[in-house]
PDBQT receptor file of N, H, CA, C and O in Angstrom, charges set to zero:
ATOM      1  N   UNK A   1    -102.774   8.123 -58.845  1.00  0.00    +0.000 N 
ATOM      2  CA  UNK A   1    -102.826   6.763 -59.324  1.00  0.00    +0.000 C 
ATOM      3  C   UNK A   1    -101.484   6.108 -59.029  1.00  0.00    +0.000 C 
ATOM      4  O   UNK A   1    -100.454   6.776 -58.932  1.00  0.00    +0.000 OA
ATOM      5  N   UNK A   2    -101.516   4.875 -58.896  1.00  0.00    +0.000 N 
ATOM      6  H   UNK A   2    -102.352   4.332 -58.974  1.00  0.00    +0.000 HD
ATOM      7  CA  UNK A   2    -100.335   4.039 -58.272  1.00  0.00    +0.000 C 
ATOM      8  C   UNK A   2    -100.833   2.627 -59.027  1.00  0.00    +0.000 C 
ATOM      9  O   UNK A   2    -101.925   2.061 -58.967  1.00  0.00    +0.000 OA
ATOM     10  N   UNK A   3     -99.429   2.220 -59.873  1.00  0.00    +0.000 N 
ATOM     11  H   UNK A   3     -98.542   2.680 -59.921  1.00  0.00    +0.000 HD
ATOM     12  CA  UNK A   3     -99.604   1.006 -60.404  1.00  0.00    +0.000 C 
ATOM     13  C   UNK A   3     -99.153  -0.125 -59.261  1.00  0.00    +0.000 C 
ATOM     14  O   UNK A   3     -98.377   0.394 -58.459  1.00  0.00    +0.000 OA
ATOM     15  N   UNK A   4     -99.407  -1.434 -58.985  1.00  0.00    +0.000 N 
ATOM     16  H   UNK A   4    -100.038  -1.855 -59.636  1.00  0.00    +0.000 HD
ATOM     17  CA  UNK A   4     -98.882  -2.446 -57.986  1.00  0.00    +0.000 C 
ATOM     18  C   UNK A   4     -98.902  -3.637 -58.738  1.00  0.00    +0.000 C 
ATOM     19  O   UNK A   4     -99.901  -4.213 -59.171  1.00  0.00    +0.000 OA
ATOM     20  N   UNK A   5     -97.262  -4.086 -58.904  1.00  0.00    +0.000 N 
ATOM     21  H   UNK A   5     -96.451  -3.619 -58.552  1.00  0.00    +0.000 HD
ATOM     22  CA  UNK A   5     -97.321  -5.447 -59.560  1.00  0.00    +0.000 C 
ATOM     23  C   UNK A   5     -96.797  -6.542 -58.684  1.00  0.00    +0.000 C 
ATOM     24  O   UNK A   5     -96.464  -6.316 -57.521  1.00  0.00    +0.000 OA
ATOM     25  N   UNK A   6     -96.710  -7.894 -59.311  1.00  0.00    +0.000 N 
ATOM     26  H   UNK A   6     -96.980  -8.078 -60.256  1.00  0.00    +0.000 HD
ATOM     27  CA  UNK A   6     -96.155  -8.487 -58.446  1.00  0.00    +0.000 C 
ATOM     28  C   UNK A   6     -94.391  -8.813 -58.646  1.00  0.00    +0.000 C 
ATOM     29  O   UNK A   6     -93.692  -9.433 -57.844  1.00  0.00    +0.000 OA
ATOM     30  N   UNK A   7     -94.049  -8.336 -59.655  1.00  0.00    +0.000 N 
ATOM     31  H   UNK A   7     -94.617  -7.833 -60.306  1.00  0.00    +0.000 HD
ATOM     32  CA  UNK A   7     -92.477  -8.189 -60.003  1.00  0.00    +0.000 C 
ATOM     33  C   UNK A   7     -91.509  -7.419 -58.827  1.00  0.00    +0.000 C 
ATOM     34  O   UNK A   7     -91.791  -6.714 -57.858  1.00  0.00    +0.000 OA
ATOM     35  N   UNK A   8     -90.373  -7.851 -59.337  1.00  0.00    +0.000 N 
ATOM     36  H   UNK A   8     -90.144  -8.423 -60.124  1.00  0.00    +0.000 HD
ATOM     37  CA  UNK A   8     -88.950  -6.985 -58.284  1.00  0.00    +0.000 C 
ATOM     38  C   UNK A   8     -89.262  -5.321 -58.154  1.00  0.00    +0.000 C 
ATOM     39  O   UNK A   8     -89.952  -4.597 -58.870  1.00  0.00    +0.000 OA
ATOM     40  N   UNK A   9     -88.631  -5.082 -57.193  1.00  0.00    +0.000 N 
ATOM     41  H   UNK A   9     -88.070  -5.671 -56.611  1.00  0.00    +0.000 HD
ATOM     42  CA  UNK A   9     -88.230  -3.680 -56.935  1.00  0.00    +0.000 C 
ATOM     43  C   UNK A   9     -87.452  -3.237 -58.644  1.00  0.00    +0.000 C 
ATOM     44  O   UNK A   9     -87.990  -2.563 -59.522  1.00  0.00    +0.000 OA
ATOM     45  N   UNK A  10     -86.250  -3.794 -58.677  1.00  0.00    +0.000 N 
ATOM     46  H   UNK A  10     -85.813  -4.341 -57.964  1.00  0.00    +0.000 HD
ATOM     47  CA  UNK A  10     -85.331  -3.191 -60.150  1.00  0.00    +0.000 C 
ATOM     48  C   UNK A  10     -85.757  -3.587 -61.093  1.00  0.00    +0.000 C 
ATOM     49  O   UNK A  10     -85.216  -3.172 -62.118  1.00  0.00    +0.000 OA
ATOM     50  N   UNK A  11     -87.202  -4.812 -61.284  1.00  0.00    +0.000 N 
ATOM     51  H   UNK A  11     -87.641  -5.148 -60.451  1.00  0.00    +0.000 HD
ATOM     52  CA  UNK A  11     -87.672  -4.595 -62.670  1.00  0.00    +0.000 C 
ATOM     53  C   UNK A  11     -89.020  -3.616 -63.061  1.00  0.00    +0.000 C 
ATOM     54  O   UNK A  11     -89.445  -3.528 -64.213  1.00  0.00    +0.000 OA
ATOM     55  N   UNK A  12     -89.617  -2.891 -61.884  1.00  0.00    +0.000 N 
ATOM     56  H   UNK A  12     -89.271  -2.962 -60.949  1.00  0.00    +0.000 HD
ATOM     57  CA  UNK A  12     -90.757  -2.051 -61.520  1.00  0.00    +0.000 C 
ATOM     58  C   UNK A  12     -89.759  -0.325 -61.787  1.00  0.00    +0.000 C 
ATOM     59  O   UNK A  12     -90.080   0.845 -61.999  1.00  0.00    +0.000 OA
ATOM     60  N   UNK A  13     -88.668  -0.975 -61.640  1.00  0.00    +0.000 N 
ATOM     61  H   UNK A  13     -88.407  -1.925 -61.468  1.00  0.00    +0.000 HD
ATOM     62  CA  UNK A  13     -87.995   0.723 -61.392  1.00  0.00    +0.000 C 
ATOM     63  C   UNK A  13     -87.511   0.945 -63.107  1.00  0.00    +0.000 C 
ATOM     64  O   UNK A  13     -87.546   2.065 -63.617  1.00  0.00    +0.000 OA
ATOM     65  N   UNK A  14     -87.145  -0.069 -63.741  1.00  0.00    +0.000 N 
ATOM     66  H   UNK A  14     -87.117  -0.978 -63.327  1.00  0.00    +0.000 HD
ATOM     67  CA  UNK A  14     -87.237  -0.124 -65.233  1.00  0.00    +0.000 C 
ATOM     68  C   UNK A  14     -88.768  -0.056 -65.599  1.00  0.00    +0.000 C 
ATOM     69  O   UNK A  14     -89.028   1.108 -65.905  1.00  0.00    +0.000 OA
ATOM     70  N   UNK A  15     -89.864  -0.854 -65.683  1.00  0.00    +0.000 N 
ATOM     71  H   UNK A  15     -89.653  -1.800 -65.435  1.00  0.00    +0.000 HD
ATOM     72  CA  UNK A  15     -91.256  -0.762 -66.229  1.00  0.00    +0.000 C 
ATOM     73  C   UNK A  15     -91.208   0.798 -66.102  1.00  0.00    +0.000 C 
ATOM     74  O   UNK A  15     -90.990   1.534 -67.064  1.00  0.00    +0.000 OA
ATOM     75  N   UNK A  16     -91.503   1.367 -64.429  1.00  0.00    +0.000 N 
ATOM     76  H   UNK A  16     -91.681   0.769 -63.647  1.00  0.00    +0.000 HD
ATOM     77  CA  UNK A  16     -92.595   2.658 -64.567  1.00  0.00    +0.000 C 
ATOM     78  C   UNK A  16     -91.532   3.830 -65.056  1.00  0.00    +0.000 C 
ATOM     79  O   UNK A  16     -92.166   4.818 -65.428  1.00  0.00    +0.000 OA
ATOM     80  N   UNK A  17     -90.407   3.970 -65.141  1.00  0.00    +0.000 N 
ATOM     81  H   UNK A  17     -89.893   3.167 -64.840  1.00  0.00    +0.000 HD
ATOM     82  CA  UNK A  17     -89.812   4.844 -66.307  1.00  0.00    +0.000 C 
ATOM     83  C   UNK A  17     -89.566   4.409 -67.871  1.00  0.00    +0.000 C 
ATOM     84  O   UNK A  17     -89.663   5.407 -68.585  1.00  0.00    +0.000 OA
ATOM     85  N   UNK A  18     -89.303   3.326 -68.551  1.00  0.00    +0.000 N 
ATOM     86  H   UNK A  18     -89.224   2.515 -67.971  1.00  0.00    +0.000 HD
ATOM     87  CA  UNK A  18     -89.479   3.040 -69.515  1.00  0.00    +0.000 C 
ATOM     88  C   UNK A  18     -90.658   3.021 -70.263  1.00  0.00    +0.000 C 
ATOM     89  O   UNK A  18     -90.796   3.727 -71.262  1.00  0.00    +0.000 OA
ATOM     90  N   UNK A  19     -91.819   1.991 -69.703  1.00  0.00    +0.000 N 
ATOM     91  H   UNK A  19     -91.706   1.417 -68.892  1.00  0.00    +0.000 HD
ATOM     92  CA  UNK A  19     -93.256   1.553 -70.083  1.00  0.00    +0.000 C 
ATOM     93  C   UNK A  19     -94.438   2.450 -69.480  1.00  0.00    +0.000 C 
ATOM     94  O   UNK A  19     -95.565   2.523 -69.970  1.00  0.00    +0.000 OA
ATOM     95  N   UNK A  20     -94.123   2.924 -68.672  1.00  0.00    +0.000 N 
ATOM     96  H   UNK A  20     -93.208   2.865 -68.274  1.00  0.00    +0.000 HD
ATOM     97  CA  UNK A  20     -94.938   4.227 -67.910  1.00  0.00    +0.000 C 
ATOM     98  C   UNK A  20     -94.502   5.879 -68.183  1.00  0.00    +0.000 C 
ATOM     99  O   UNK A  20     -95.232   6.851 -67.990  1.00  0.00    +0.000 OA
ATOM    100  N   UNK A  21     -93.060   5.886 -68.699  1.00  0.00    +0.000 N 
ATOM    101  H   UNK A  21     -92.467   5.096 -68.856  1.00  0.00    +0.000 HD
ATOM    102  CA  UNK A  21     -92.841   6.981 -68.867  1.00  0.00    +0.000 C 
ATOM    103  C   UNK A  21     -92.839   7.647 -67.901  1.00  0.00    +0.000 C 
ATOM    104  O   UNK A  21     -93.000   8.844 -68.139  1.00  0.00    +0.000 OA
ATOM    105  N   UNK A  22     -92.712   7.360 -66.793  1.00  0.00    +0.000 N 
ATOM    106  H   UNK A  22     -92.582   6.387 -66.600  1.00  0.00    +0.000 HD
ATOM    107  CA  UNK A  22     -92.709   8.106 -65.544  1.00  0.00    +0.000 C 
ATOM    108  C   UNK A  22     -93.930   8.491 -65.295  1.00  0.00    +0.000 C 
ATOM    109  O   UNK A  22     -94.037   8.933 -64.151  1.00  0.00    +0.000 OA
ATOM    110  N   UNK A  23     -94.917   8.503 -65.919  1.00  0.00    +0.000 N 
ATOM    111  H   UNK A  23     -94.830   8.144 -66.848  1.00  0.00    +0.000 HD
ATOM    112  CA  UNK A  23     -96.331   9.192 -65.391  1.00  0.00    +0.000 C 
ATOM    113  C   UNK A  23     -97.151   8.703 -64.018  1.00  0.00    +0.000 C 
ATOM    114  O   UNK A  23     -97.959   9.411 -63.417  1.00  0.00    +0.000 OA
ATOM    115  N   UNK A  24     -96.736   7.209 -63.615  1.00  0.00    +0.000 N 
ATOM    116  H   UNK A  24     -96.080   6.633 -64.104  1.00  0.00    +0.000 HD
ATOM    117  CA  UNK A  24     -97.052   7.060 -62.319  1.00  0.00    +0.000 C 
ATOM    118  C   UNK A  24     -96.248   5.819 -61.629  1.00  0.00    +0.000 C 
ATOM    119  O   UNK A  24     -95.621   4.846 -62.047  1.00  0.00    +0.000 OA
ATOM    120  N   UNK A  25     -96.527   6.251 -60.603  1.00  0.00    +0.000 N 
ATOM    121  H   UNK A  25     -97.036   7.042 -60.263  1.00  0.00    +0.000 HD
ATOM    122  CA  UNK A  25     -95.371   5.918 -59.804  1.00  0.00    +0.000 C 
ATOM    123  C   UNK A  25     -96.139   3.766 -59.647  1.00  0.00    +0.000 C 
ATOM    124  O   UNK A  25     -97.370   3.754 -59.658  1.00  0.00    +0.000 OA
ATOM    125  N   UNK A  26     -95.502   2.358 -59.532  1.00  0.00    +0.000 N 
ATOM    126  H   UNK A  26     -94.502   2.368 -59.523  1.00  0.00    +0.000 HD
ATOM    127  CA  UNK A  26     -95.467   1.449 -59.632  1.00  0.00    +0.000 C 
ATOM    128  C   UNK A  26     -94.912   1.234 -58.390  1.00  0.00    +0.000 C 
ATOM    129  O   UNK A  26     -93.968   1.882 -57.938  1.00  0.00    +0.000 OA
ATOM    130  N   UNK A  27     -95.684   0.019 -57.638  1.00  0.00    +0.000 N 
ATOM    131  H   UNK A  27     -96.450  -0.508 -58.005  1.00  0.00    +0.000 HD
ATOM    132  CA  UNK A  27     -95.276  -0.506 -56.166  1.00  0.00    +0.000 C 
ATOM    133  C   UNK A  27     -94.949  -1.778 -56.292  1.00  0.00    +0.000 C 
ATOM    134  O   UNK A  27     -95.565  -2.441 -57.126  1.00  0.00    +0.000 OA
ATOM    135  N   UNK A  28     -94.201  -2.226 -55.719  1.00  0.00    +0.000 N 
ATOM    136  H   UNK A  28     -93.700  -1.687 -55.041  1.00  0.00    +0.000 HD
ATOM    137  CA  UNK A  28     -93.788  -3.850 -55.616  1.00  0.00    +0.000 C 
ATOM    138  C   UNK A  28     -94.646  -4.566 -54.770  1.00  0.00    +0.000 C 
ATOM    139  O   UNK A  28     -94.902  -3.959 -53.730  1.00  0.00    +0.000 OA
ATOM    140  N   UNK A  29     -95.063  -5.442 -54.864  1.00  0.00    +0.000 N 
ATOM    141  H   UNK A  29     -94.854  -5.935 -55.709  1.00  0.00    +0.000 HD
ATOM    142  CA  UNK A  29     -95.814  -6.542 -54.237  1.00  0.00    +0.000 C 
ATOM    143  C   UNK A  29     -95.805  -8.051 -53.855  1.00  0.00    +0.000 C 
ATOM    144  O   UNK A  29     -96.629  -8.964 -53.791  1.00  0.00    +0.000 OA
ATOM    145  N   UNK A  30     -94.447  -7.868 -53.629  1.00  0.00    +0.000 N 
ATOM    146  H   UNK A  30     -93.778  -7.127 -53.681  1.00  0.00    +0.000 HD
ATOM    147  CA  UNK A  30     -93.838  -9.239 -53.981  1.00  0.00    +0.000 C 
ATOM    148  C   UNK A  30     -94.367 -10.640 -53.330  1.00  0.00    +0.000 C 
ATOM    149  O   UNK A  30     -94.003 -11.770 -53.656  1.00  0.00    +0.000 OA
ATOM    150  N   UNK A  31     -95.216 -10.320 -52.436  1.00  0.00    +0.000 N 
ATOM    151  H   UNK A  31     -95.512  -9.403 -52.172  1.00  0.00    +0.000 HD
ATOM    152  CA  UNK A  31     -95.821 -11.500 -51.459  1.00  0.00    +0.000 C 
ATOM    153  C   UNK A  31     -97.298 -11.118 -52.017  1.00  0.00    +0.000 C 
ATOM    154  O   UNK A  31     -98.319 -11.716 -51.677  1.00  0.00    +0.000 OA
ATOM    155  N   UNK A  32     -97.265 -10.312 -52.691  1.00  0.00    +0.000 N 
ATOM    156  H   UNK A  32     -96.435  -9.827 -52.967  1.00  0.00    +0.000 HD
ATOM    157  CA  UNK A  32     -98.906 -10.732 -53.137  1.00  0.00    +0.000 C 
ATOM    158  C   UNK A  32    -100.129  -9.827 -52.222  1.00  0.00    +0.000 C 
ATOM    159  O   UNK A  32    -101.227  -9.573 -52.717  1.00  0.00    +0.000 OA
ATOM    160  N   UNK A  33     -99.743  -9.412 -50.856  1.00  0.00    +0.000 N 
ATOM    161  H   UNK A  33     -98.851  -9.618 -50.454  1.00  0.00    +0.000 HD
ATOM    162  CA  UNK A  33    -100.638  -9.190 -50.089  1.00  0.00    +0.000 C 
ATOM    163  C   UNK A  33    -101.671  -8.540 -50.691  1.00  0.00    +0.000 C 
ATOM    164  O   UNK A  33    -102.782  -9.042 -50.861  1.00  0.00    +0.000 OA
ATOM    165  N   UNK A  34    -101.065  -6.478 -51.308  1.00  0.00    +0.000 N 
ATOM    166  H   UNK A  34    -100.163  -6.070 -51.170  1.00  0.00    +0.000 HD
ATOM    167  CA  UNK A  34    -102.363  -6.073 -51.745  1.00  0.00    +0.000 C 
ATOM    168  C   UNK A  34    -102.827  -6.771 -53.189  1.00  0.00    +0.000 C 
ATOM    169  O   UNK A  34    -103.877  -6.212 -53.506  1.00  0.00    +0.000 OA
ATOM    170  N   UNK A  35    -102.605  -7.386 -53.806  1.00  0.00    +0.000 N 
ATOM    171  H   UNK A  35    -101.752  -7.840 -53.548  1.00  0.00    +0.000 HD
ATOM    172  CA  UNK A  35    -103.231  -8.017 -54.868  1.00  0.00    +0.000 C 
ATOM    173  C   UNK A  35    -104.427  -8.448 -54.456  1.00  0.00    +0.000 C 
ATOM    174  O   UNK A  35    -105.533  -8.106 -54.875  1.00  0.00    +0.000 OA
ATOM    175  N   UNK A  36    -104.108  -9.348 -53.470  1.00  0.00    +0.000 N 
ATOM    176  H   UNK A  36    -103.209  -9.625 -53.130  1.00  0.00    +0.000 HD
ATOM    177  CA  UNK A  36    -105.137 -10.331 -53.044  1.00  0.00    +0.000 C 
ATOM    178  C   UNK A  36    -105.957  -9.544 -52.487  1.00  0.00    +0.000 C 
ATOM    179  O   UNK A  36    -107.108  -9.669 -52.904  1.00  0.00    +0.000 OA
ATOM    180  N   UNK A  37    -105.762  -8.598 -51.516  1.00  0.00    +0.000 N 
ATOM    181  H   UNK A  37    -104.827  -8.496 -51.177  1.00  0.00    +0.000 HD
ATOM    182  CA  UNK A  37    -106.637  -7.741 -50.461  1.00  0.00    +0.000 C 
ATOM    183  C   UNK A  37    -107.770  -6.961 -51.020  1.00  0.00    +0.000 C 
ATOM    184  O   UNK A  37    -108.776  -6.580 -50.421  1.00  0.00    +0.000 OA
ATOM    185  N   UNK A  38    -107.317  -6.713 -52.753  1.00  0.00    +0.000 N 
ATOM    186  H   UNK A  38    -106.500  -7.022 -53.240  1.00  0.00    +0.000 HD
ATOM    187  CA  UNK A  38    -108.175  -5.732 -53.733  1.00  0.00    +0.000 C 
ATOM    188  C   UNK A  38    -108.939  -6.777 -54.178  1.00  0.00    +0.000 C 
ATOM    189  O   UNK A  38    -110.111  -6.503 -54.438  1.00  0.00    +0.000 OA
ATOM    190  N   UNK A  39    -108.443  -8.303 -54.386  1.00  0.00    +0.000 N 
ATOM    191  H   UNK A  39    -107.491  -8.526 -54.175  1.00  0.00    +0.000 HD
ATOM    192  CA  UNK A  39    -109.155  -9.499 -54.949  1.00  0.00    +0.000 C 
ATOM    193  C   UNK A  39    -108.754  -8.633 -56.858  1.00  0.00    +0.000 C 
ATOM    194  O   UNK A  39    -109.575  -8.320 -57.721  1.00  0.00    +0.000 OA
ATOM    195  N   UNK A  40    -107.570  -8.531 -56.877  1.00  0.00    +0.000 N 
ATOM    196  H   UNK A  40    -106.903  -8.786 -56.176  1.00  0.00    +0.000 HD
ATOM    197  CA  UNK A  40    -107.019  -8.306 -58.541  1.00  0.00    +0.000 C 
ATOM    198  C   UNK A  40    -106.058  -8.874 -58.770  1.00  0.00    +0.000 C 
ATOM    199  O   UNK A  40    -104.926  -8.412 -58.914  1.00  0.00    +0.000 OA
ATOM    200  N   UNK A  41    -106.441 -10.045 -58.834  1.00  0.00    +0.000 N 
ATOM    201  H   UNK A  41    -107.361 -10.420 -58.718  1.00  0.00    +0.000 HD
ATOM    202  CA  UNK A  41    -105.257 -11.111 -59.079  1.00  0.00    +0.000 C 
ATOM    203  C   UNK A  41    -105.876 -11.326 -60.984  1.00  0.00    +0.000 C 
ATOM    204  O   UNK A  41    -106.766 -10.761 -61.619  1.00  0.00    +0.000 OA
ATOM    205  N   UNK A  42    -105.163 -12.094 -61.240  1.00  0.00    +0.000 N 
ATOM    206  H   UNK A  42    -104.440 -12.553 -60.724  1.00  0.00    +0.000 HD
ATOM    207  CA  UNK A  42    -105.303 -12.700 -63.029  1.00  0.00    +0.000 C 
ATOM    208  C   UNK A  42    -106.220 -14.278 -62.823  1.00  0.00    +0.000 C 
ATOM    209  O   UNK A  42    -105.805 -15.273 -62.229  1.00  0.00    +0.000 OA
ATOM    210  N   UNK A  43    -107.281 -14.146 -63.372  1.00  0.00    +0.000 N 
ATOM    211  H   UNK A  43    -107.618 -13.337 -63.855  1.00  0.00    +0.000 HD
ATOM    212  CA  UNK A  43    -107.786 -15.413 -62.810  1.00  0.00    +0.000 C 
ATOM    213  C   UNK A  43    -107.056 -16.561 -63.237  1.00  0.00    +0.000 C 
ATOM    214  O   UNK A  43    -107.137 -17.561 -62.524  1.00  0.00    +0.000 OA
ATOM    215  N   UNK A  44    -106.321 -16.604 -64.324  1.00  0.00    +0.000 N 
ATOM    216  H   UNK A  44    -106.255 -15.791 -64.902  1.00  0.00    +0.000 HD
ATOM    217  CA  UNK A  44    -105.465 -17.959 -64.417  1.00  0.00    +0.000 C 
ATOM    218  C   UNK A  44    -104.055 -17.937 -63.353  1.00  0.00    +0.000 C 
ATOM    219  O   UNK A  44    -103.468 -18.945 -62.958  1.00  0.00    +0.000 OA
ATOM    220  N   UNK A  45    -103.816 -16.970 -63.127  1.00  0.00    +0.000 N 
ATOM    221  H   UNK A  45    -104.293 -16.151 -63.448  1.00  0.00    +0.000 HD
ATOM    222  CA  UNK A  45    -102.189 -17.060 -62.862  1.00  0.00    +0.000 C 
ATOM    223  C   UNK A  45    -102.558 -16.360 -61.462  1.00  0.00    +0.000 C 
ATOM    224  O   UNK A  45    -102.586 -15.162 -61.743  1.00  0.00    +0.000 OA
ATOM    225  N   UNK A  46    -102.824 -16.486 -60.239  1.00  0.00    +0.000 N 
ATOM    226  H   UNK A  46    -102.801 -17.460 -60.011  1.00  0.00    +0.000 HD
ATOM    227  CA  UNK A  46    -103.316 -15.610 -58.967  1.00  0.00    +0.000 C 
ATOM    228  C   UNK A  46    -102.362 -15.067 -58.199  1.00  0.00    +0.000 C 
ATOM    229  O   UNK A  46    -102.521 -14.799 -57.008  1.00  0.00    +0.000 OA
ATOM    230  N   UNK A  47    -100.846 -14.794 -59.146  1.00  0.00    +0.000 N 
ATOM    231  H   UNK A  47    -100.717 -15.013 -60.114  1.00  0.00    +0.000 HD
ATOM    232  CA  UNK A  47     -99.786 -14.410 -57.940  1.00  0.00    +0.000 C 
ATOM    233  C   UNK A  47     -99.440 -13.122 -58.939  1.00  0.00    +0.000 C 
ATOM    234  O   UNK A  47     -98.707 -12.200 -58.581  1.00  0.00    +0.000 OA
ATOM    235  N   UNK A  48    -100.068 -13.197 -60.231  1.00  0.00    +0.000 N 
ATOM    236  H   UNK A  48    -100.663 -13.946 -60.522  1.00  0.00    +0.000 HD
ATOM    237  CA  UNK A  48     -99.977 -11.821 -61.118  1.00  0.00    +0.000 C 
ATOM    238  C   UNK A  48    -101.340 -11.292 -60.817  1.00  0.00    +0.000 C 
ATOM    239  O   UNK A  48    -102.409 -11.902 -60.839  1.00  0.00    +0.000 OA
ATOM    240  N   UNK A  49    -101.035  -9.698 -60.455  1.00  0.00    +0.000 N 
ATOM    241  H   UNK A  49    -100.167  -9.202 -60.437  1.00  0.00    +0.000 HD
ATOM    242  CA  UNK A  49    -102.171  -8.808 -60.451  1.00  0.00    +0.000 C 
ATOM    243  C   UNK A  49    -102.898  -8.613 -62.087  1.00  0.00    +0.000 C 
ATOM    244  O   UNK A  49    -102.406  -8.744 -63.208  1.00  0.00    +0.000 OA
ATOM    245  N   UNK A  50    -103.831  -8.364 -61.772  1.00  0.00    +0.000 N 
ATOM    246  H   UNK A  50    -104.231  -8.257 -60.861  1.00  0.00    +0.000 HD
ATOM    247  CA  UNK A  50    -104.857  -7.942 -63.503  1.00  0.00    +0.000 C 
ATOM    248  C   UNK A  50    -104.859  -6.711 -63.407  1.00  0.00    +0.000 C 
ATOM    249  O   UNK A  50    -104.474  -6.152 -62.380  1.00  0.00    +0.000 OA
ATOM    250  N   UNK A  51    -105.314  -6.037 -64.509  1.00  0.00    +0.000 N 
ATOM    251  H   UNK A  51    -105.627  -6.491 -65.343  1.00  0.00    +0.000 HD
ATOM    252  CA  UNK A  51    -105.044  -4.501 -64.751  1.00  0.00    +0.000 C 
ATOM    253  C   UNK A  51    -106.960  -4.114 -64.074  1.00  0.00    +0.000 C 
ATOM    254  O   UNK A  51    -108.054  -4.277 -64.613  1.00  0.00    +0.000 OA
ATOM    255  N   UNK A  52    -106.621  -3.662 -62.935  1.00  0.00    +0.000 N 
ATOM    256  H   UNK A  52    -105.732  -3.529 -62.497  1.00  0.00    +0.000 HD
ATOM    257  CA  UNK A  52    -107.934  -2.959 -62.452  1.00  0.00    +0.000 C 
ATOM    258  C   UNK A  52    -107.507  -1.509 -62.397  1.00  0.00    +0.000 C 
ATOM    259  O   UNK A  52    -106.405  -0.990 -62.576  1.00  0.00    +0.000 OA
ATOM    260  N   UNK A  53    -108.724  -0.989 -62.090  1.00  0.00    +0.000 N 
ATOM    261  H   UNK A  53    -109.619  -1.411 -61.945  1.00  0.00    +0.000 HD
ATOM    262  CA  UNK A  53    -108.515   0.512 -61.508  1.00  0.00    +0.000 C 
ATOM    263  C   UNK A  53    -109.971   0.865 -60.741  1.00  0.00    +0.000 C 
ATOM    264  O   UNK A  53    -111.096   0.930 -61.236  1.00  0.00    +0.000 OA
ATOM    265  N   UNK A  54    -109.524   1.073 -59.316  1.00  0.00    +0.000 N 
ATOM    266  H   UNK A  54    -108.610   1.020 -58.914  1.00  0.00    +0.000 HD
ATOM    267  CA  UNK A  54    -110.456   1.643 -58.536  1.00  0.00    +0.000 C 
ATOM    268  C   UNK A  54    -110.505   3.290 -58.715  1.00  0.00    +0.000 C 
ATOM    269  O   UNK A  54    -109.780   3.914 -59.489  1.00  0.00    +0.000 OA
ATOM    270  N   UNK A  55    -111.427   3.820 -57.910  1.00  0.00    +0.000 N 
ATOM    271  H   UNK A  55    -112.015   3.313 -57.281  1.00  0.00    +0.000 HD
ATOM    272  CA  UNK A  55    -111.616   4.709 -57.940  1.00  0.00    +0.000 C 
ATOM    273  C   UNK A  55    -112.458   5.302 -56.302  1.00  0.00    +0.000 C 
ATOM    274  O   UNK A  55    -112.786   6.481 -56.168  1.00  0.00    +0.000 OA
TER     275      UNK A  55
């Protein structure tokens, strides 16, 4: 599992050890691409990803 937000590199590197506890690793996304590509954007706000999970 791999979290992908649309936040910085150094605030993703604080989240997934603080708020994740290290349990999985968090990708930066800063242009949005895979957000959009999964179509998991936040329907109000479309440059923040929503909490999905594929499988």
């Amino acid at each position: 599992m791999i979290g992908v937000s649309h936040d910085n590199i150094d605030t993703l590197k604080k989240f997934s050890v603080g708020e994740c506890r290290s349990k999985f690793p968090v990708a930066a996304d800063a242009d949005s691409k895979i957000i959009k590509s999964y179509d998991a954007s936040m329907p109000m706000k479309a440059s923040m990803a929503n909490r999905v999970s594929y499988m």
